[in-house]
Kinemage of the C-alpha trace (Angstrom):
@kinemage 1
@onewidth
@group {chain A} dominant
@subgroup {mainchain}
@vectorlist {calphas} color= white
{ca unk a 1} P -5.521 13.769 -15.237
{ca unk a 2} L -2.523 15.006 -13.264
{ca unk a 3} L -1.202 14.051 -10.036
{ca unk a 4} L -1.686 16.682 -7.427
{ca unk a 5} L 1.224 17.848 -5.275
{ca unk a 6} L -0.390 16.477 -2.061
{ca unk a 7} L 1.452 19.923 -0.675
{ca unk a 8} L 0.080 23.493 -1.582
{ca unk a 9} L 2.352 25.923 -0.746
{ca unk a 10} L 0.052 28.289 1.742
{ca unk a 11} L -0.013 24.303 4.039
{ca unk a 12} L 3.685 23.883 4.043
{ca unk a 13} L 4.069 24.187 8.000
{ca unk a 14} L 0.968 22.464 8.827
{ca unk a 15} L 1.941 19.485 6.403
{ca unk a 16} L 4.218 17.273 8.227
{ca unk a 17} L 1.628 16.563 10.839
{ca unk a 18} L -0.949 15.646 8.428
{ca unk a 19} L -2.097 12.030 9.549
{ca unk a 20} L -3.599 10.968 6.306
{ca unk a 21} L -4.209 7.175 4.762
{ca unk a 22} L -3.927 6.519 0.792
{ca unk a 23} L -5.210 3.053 -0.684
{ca unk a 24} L -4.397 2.960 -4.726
{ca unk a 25} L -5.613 0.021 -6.385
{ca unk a 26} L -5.201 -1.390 -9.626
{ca unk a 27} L -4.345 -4.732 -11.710
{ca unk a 28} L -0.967 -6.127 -12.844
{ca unk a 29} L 0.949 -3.289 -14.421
{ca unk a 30} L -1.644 -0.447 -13.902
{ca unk a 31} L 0.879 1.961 -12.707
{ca unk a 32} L -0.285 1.696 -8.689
{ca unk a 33} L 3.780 1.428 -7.818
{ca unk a 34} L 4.541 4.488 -9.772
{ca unk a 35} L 1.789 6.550 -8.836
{ca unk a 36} L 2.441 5.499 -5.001
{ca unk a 37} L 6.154 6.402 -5.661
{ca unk a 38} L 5.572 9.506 -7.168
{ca unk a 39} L 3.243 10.728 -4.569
{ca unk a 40} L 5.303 9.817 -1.749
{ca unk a 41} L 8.125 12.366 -3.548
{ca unk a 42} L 6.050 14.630 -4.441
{ca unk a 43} L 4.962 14.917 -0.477
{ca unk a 44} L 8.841 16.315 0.280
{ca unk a 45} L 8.462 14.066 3.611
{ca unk a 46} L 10.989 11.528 4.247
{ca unk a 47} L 9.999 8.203 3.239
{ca unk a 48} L 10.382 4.598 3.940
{ca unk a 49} L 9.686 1.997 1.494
{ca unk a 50} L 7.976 -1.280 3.118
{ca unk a 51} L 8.294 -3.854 0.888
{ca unk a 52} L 6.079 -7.390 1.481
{ca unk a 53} L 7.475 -9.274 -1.312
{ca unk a 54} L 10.013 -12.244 -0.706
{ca unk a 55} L 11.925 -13.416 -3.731
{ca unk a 56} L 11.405 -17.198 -3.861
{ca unk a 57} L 11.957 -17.245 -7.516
{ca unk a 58} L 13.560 -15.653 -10.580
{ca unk a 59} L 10.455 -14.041 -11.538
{ca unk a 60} L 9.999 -12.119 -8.006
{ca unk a 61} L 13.610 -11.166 -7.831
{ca unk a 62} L 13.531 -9.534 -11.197
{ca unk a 63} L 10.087 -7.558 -9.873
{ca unk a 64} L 12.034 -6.990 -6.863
{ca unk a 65} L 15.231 -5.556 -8.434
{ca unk a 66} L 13.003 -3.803 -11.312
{ca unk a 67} L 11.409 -1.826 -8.000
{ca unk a 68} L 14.548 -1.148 -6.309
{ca unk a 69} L 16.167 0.676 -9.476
{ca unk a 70} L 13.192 2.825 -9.516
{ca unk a 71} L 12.965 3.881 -5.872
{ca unk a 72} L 15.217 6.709 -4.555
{ca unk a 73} L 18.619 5.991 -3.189
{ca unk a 74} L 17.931 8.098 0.061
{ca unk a 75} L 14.487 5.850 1.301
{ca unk a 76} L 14.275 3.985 3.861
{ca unk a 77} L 13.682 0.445 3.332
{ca unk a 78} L 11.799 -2.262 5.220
{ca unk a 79} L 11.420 -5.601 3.959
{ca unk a 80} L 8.133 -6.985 6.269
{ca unk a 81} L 6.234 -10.293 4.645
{ca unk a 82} L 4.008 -10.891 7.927
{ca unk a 83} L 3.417 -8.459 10.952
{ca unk a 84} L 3.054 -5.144 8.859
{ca unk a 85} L 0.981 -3.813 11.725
{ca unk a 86} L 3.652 -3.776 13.843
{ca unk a 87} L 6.196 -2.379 11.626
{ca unk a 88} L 3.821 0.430 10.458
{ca unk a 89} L 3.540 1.331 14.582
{ca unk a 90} L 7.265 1.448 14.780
{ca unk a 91} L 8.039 3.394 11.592
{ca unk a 92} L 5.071 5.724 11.065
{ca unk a 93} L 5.505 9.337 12.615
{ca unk a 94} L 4.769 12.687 11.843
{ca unk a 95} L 6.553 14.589 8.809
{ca unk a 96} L 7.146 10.682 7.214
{ca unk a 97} L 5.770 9.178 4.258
{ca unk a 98} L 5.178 4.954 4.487
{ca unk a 99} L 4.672 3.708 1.424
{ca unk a 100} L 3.356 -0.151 1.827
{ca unk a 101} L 4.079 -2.288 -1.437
{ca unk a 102} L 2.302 -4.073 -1.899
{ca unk a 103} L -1.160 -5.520 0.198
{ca unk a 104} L -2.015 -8.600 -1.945
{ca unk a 105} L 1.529 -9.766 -1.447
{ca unk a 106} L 1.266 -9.545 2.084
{ca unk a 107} L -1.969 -11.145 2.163
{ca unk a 108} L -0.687 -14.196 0.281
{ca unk a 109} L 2.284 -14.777 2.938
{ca unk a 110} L -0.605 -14.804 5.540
{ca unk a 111} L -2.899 -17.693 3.939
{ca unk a 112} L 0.073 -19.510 2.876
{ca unk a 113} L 1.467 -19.856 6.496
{ca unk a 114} L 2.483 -22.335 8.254
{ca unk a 115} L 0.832 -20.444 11.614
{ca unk a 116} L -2.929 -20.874 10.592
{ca unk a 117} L -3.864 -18.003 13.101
{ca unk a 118} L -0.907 -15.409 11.165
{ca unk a 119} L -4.520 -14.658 9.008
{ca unk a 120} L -6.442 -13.328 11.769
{ca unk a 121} L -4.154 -11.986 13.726
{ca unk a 122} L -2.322 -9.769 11.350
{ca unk a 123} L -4.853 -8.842 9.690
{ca unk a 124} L -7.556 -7.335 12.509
{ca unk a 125} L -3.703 -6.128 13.886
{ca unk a 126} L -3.501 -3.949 10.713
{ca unk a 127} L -7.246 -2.599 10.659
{ca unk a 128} L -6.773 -1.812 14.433
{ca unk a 129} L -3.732 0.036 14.244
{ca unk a 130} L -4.245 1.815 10.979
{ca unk a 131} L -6.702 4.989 12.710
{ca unk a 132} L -3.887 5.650 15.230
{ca unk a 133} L -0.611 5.597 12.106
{ca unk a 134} L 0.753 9.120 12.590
{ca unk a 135} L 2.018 10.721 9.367
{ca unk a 136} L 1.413 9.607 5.369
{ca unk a 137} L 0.859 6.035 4.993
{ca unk a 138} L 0.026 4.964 0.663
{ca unk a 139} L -1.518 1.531 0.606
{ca unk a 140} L -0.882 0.052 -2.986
{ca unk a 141} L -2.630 -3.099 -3.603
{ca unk a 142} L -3.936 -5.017 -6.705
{ca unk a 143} L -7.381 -5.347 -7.533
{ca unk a 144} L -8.062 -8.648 -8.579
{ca unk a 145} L -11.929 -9.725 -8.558
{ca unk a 146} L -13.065 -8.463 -11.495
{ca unk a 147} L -12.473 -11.326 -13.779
{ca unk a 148} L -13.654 -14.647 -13.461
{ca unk a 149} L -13.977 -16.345 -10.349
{ca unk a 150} L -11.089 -18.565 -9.763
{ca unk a 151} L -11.364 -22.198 -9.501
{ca unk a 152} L -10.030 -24.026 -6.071
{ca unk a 153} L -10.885 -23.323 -2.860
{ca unk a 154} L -7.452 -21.555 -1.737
{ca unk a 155} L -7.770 -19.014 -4.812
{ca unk a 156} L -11.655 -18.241 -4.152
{ca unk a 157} L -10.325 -17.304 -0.206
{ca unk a 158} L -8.237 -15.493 -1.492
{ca unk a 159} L -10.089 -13.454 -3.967
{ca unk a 160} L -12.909 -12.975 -0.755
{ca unk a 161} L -10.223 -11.549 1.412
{ca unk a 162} L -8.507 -9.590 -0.626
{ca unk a 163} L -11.717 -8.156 -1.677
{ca unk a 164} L -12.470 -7.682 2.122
{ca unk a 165} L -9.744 -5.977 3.387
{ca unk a 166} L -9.973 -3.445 0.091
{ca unk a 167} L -13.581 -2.789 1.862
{ca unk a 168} L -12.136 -2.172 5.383
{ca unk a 169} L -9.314 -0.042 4.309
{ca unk a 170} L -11.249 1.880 2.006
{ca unk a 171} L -13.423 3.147 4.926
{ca unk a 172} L -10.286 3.804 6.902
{ca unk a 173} L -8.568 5.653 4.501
{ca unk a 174} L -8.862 9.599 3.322
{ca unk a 175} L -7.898 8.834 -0.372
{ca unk a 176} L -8.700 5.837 -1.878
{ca unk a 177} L -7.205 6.046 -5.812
{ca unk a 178} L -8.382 3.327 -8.957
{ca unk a 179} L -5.306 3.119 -11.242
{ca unk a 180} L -5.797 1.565 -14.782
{ca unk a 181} L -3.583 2.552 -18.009
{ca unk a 182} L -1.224 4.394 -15.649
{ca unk a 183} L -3.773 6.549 -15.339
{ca unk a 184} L -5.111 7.562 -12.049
{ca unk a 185} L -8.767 8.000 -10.747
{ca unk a 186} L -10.533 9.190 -7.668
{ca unk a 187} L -12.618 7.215 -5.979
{ca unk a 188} L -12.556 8.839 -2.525
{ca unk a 189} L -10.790 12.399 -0.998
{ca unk a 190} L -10.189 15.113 -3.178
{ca unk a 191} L -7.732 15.029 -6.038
{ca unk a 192} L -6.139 18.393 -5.541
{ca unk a 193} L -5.177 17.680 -1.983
């Protein structure tokens, strides 16, 4: 299956006022960056990058520089860990492209804090402000519940939020894409749009 052009070219002027959500999911590897990526250039909207990661080790600075090879020059960048709600509401307008790498990331930062109400907070913030996001926002997050059930209390939480907040944003969003292989499939909204 191919990647549609999100663009046809009878919509071009209507286009850049499109408000329209994308979640793509898929495991370690699946190709979720890349198809987010390529979507987002294929939209011919600006586009700003928001990246949750923080490098804390070797490991996630190599992911980190690995992604910023890839990525085109000429993005914006924003490097958010906590209050993504926020920074979507001050970067999100029409005729942009948001491209949010990556949700599990971000979700981690929140459980892990130091602020035990960051969880709550944040994360109704982000469900409450995602209806009213002007312009493209692409949502890539990784699927991770369906393996085994982790041991440890912190990594079952985990694995019930993240599985959670794919719920709530999948009934929030207009396109809502499985990734596996690289290859891309359509759970929800129509591919050739």
């Amino acid at each position: 299956m191919t990647i549609p052009t999100p663009m046809t070219p009878g919509d071009a002027a209507d286009f850049g006022t499109t408000h329209r959500k994308t979640l793509i999911l898929g495991g370690v590897r699946s190709g979720k960056s890349r198809l987010a990526e390529r979507l987002a250039t294929e939209s011919g909207l600006p586009v700003t990058y928001m990246a949750t990661a923080t490098a804390q080790d070797d490991e996630m600075r190599a992911r980190i520089a690995s992604h910023r090879l890839r990525r085109p020059q000429h993005w914006g960048l924003i490097e958010e860990p906590l209050r993504l709600a926020s920074a979507l509401a001050g970067v999100c307008r029409d005729g942009h492209c948001v491209v949010v790498d990556c949700l599990t990331l971000w979700l981690t930062h929140l459980l892990l804090s130091e602020d035990s109400a960051a969880f709550e907070r944040e994360h109704e913030a982000l469900l409450a402000v995602l209806p009213a996001l002007p312009g493209q926002v692409i949502f890539v997050s990784n699927e991770t519940n369906m393996g085994v059930t982790p041991l440890g209390e912190l990594s079952r939480r985990y694995c019930d939020e993240v599985g959670l907040l794919h719920q709530a944003l999948a009934q929030r969003c207009e396109q809502v894409i499985f990734t596996v292989a690289g290859l891309p499939h359509f759970l929800k909204g129509d591919p050739d749009e």
